[in-house]
SERO-4910 file (N, C-alpha, C, O; in steps of 0.05 Angstrom, whole numbers):
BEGIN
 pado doro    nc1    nc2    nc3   cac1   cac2   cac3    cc1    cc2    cc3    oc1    oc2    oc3
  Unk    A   -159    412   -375   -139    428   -361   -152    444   -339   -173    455   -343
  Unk    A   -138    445   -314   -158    464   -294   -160    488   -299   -179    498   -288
  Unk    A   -146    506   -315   -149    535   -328   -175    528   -345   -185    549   -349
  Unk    A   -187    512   -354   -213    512   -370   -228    507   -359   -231    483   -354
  Unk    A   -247    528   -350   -279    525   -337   -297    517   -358   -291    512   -381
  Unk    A   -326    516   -343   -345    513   -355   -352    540   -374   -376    540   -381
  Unk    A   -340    559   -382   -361    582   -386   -356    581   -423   -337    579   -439
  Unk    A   -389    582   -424   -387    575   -449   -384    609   -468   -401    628   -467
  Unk    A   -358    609   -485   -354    630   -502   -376    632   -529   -384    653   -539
  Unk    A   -382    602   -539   -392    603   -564   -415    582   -563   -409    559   -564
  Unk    A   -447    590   -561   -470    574   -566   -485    578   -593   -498    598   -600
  Unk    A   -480    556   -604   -496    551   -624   -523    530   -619   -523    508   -608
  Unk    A   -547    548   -633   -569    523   -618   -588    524   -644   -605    541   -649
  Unk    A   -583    505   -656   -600    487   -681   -604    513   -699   -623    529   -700
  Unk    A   -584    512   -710   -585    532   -728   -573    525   -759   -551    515   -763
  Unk    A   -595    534   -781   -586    524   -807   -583    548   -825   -589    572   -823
  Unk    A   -575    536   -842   -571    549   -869   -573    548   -898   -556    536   -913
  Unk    A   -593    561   -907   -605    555   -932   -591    576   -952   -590    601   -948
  Unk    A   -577    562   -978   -575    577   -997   -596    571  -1010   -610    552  -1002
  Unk    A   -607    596  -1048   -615    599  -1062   -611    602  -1083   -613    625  -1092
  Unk    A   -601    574  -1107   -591    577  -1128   -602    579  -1152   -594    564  -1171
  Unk    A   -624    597  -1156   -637    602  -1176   -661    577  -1165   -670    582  -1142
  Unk    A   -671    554  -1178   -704    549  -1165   -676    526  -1148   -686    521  -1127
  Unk    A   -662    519  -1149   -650    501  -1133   -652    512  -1108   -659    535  -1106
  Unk    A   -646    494  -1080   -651    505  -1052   -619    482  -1045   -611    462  -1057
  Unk    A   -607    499  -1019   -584    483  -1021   -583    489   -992   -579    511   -982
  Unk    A   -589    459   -974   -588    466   -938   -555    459   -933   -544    437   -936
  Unk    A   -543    484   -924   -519    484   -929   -505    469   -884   -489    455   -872
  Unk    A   -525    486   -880   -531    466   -847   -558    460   -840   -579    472   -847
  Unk    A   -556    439   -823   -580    429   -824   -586    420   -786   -583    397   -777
  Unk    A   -596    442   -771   -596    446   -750   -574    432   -727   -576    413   -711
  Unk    A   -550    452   -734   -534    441   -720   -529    462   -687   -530    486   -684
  Unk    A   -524    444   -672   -517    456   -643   -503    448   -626   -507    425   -620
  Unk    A   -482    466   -611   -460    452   -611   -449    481   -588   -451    504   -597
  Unk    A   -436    477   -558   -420    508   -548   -382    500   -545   -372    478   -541
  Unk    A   -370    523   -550   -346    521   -538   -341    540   -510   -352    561   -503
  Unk    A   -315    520   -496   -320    538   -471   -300    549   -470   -281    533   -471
  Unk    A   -290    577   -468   -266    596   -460   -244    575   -458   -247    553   -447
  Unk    A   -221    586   -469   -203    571   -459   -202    545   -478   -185    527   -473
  Unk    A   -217    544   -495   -215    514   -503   -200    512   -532   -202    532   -547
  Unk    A   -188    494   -540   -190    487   -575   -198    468   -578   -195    449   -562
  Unk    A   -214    467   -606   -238    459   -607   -233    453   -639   -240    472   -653
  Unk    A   -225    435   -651   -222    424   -685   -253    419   -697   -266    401   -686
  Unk    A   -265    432   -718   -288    419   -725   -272    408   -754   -260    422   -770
  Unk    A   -275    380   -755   -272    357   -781   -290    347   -794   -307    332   -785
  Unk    A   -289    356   -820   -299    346   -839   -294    344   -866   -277    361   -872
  Unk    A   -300    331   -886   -292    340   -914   -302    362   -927   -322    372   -917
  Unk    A   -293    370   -945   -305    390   -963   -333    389   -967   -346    369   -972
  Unk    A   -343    415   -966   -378    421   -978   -389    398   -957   -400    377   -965
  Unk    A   -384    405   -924   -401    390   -895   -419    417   -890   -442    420   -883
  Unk    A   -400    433   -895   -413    465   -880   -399    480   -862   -404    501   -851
  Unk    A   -372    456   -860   -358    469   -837   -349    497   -838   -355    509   -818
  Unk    A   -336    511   -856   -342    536   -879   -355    557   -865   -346    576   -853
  Unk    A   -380    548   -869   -408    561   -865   -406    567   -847   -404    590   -841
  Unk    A   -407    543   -825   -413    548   -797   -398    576   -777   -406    594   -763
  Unk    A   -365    561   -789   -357    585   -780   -354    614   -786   -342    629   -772
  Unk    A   -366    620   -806   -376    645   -820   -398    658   -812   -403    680   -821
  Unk    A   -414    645   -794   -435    652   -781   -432    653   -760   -445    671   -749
  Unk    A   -415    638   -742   -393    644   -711   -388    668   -712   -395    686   -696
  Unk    A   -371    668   -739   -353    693   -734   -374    722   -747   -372    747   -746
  Unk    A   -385    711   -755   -414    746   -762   -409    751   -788   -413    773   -798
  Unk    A   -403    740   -794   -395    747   -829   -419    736   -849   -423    740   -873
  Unk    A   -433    718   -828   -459    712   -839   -479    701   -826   -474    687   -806
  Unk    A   -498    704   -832   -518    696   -814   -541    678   -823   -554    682   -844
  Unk    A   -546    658   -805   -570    629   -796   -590    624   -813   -594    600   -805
  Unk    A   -605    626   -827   -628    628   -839   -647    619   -814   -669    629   -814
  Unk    A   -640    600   -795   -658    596   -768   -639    588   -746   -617    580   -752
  Unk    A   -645    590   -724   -627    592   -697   -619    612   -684   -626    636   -683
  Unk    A   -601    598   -670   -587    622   -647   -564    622   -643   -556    600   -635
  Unk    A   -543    642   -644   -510    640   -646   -510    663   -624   -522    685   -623
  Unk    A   -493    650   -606   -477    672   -580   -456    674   -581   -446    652   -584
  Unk    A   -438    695   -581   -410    701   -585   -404    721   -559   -412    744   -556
  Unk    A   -385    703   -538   -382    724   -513   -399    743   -503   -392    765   -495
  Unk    A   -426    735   -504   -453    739   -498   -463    751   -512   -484    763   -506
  Unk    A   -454    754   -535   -465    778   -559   -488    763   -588   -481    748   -607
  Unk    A   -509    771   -582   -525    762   -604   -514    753   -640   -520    770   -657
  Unk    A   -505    738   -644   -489    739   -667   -513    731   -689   -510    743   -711
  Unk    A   -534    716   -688   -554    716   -708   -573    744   -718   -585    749   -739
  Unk    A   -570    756   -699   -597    776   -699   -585    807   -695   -600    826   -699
  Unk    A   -559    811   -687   -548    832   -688   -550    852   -717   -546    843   -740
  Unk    A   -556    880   -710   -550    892   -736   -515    885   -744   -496    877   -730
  Unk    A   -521    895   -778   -491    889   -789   -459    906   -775   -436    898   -777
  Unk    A   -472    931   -761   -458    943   -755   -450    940   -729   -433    954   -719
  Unk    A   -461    924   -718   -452    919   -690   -442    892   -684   -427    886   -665
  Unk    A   -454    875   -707   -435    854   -715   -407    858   -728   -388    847   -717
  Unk    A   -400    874   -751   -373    886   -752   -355    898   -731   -331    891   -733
  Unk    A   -366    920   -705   -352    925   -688   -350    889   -667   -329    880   -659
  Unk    A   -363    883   -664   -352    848   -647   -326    837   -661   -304    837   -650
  Unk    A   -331    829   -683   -310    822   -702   -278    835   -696   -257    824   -692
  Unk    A   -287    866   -699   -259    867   -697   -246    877   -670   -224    886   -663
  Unk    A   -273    868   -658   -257    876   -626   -248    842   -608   -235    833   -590
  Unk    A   -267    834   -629   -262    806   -601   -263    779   -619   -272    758   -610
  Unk    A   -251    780   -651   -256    760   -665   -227    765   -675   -216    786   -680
  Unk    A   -215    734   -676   -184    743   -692   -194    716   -719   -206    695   -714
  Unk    A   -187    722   -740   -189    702   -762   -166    702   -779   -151    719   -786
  Unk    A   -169    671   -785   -136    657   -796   -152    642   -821   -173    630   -817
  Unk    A   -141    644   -843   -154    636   -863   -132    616   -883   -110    626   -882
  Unk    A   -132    600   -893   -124    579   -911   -105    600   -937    -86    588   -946
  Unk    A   -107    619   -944   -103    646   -964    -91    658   -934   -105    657   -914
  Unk    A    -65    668   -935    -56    679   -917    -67    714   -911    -66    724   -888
  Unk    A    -76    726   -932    -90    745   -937    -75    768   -929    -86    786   -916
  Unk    A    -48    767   -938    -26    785   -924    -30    813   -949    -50    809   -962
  Unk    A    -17    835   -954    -14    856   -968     12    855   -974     28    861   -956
  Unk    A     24    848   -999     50    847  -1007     63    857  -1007     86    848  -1007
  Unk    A     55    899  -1008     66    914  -1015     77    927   -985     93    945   -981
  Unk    A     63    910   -967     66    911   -931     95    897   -922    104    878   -933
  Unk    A    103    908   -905    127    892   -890    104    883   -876     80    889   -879
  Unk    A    123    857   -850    107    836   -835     88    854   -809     64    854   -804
  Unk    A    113    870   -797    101    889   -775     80    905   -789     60    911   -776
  Unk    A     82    913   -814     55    933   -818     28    918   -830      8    932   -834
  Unk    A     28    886   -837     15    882   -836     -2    872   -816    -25    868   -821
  Unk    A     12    866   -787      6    864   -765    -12    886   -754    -31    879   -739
  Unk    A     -6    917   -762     -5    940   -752    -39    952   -758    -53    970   -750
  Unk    A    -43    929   -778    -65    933   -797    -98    935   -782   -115    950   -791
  Unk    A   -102    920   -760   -125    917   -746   -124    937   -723   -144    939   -709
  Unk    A   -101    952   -718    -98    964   -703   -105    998   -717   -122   1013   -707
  Unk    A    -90   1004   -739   -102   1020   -747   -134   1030   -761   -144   1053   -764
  Unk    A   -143   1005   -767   -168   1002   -770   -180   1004   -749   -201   1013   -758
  Unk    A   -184   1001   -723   -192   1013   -705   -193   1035   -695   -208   1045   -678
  Unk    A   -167   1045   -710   -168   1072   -694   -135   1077   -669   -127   1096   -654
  Unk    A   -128   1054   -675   -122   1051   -634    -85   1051   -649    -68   1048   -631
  Unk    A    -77   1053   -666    -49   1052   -682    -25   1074   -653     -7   1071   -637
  Unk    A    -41   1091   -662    -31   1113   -642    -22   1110   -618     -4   1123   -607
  Unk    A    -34   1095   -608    -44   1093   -569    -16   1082   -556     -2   1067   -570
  Unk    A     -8   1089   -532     20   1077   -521      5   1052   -520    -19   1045   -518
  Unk    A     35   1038   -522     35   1007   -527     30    998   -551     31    974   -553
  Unk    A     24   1008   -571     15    991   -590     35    979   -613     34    960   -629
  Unk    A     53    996   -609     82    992   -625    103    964   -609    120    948   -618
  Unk    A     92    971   -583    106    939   -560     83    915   -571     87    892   -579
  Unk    A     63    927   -570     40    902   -582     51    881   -600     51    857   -598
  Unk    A     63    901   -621     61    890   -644     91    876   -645     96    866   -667
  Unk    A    110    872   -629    139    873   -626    127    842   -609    126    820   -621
  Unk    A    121    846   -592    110    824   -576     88    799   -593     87    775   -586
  Unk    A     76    806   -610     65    784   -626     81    771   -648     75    749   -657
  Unk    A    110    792   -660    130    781   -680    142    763   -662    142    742   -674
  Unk    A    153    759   -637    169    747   -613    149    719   -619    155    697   -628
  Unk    A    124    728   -610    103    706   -598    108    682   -626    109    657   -625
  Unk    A    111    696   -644    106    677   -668    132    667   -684    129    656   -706
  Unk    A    155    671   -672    185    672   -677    194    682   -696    215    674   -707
  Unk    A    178    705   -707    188    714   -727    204    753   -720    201    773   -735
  Unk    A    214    751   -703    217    785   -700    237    786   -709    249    800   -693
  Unk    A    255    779   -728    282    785   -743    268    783   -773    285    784   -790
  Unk    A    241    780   -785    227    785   -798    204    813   -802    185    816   -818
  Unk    A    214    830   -780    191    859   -775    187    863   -803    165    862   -813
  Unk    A    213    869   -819    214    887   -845    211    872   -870    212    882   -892
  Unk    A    209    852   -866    207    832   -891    174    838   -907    153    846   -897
  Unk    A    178    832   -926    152    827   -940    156    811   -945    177    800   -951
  Unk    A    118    801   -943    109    770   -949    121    743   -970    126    720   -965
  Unk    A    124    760   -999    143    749  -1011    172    739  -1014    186    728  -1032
  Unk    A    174    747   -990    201    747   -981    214    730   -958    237    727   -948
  Unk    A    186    718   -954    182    700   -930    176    674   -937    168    675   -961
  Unk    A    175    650   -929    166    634   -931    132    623   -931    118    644   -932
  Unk    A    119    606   -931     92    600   -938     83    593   -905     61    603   -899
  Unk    A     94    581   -888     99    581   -863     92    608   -846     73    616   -833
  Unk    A    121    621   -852    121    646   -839     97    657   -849     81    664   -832
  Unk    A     93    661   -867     71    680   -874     44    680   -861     31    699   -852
  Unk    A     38    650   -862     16    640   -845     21    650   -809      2    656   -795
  Unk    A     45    650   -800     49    654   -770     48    694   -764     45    707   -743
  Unk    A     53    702   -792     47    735   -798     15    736   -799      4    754   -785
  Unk    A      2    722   -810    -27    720   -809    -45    716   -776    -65    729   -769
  Unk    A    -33    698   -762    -35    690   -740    -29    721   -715    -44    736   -703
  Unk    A     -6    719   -717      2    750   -702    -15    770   -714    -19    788   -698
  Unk    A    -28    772   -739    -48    803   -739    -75    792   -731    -91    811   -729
  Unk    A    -87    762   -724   -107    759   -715   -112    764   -692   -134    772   -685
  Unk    A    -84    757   -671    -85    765   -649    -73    790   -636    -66    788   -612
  Unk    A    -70    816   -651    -69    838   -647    -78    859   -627    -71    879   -614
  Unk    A   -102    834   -635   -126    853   -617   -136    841   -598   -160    843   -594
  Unk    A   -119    822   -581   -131    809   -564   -163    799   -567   -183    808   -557
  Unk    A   -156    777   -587   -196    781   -581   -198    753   -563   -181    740   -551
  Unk    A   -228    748   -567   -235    731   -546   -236    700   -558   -233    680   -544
  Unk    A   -242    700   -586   -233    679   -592   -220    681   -624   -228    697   -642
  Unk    A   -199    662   -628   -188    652   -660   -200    631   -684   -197    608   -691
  Unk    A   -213    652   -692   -221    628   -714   -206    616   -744   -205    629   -765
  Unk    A   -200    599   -742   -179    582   -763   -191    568   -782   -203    547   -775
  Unk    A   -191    575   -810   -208    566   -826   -191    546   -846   -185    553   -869
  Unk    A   -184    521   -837   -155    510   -867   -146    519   -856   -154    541   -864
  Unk    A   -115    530   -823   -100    545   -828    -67    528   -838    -47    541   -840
  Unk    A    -67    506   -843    -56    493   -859    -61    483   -878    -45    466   -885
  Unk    A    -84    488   -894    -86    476   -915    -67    475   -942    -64    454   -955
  Unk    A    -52    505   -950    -36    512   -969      8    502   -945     31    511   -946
  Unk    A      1    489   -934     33    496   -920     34    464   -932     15    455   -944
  Unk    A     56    449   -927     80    424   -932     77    415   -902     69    430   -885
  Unk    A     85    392   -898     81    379   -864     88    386   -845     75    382   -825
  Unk    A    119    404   -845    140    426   -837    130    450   -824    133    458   -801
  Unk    A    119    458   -843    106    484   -837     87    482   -820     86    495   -799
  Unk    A     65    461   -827     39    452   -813     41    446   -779     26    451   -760
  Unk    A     62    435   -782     72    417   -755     77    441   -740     66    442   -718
  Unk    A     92    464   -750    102    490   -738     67    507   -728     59    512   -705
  Unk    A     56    511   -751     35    522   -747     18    507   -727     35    498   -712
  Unk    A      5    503   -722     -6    476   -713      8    478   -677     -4    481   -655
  Unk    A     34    476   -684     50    478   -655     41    505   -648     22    508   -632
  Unk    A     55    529   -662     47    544   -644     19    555   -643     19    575   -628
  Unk    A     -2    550   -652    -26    550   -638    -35    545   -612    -47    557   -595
  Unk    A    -19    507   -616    -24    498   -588    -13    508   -568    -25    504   -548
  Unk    A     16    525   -565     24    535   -551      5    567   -544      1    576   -521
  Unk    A     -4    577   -565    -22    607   -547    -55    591   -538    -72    607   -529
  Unk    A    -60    570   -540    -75    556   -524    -72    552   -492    -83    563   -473
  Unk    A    -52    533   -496    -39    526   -470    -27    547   -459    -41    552   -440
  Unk    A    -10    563   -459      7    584   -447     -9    611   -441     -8    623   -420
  Unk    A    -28    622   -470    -40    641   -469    -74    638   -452    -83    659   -442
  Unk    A    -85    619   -451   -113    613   -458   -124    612   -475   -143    596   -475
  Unk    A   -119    628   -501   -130    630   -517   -152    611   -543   -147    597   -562
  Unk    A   -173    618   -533   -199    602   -548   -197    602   -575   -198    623   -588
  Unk    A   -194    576   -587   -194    569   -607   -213    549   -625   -218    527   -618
  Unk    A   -222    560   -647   -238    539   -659   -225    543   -698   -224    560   -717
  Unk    A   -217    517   -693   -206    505   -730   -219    496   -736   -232    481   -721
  Unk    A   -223    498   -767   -240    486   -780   -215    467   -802   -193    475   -809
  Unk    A   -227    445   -810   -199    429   -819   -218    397   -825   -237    386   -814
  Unk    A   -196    391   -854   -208    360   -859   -188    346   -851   -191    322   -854
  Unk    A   -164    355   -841   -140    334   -829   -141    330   -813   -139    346   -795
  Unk    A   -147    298   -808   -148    280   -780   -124    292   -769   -128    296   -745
  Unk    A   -102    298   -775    -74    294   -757    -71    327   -752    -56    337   -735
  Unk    A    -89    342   -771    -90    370   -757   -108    376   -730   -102    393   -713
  Unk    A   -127    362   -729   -145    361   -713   -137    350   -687   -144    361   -666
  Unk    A   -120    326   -688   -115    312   -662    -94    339   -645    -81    333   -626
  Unk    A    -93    361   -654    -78    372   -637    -97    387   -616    -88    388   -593
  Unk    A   -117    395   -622   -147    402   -616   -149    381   -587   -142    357   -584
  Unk    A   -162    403   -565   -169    390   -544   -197    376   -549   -201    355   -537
  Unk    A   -218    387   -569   -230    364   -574   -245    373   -601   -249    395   -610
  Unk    A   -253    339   -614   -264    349   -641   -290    338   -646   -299    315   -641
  Unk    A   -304    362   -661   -332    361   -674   -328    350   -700   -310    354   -717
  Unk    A   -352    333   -702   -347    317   -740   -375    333   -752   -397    338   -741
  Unk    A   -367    336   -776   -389    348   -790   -391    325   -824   -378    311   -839
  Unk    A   -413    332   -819   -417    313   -853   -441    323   -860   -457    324   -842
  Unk    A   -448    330   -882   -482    342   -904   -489    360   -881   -510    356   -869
  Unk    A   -477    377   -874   -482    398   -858   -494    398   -830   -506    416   -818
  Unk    A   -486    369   -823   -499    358   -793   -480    361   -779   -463    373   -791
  Unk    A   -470    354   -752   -462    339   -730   -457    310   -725   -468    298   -707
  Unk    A   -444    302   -738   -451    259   -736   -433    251   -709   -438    230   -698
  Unk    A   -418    264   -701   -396    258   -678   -380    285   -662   -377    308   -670
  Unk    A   -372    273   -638   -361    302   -618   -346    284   -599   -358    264   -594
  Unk    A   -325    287   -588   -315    291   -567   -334    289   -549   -357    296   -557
  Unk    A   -332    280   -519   -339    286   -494   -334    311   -485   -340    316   -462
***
């Protein structure tokens, strides 16, 4: 698309990961490297226990390389202290998880409301339009007051989606975000992703073992035993 430059948001460069399971050793990646560029979505496919998991857990700072190098919107993501990896996260990382990870006892708007108050920023003009404008974005704003249980498995997931992008970050990371939905739902989810891609810019990287989730993805990385075996052009 001509809205997508070259500029690369996310470099990863041969970077692995070793667990320690008592005398067992478990290379959970095995020097993988790989950039996304602003603006892009980006499907990494593979089956269960590839690393795909992992990988993006270390994208997103929640864990870190045992060797390599991870760039996140120019920000050291391997080598950063923890605390300055937490403030990246919640300034410029939105995450969508397979577990919708909603608060039950929350209506939809307050769990939206949630990254915002955790920053600090709840208060600030606009932030109450913020949050009105991401129920719209996700077609759910005749759902503000609902709680999660009260919603569908779908919606809930598109409530999950609207508090990732709360905070405008710089990129969305999707971990399974259809894994728990029916084809219905998926197709919906899935859609409107592609639509805050296309419409928004918004940089995206899913992680997913569905071929038919993936083909929605402008392009896809294959993962297998914690390698790289295939990519897109």
């Amino acid at each position: 698309m001509s809205s997508k430059d070259n500029d690369k948001l996310i470099i990863v460069d041969d970077v692995t990961k070793t667990y320690h399971m008592g005398e067992v050793e478990v290379q959970a990646l095995r020097g993988i490297s790989l950039t996304v560029n602003r603006g892009e979505f980006v499907a990494v496919l593979g089956p269960s226990g590839c690393g795909k998991s992992t990988l993006l857990h270390i994208i997103g700072g929640l864990a870190t390389p045992t060797s390599g190098g991870v760039t996140v919107d120019g920000v050291d993501m391997a080598h950063s202290r923890d605390g300055r990896r937490t403030r990246f996260r919640r300034e410029k990382i939105g995450f969508v998880f397979q577990r919708f990870n909603l608060f039950n006892i929350l209506s939809a708007g307050d769990n939206i409301r949630l990254p915002l108050k955790v920053a600090g920023t709840l208060r600030d003009d606009g932030s109450e339009e913020k949050v009105r404008e991401m129920m719209e974005l996700v077609g759910l704003s005749h759902k503000m007051n609902s709680r999660p249980l009260q919603m569908s498995q779908g919606e809930q997931q598109r409530v999950a989606i609207a508090r990732a992008l709360i905070s405008r970050p710089s990129i969305l990371l999707a971990d399974e975000p259809t894994g728990n939905l029916d084809s219905e739902n998926s197709e919906r989810v899935l859609g409107l992703m592609k639509k805050l891609n296309d419409t928004l810019g918004q940089t995206i990287m899913m992680i997913t073992h569905n071929h038919e989730a993936a083909a929605v993805a402008d392009r896809r990385i294959v993962m297998r035993d914690g390698a790289v075996i295939d990519h897109d052009a």
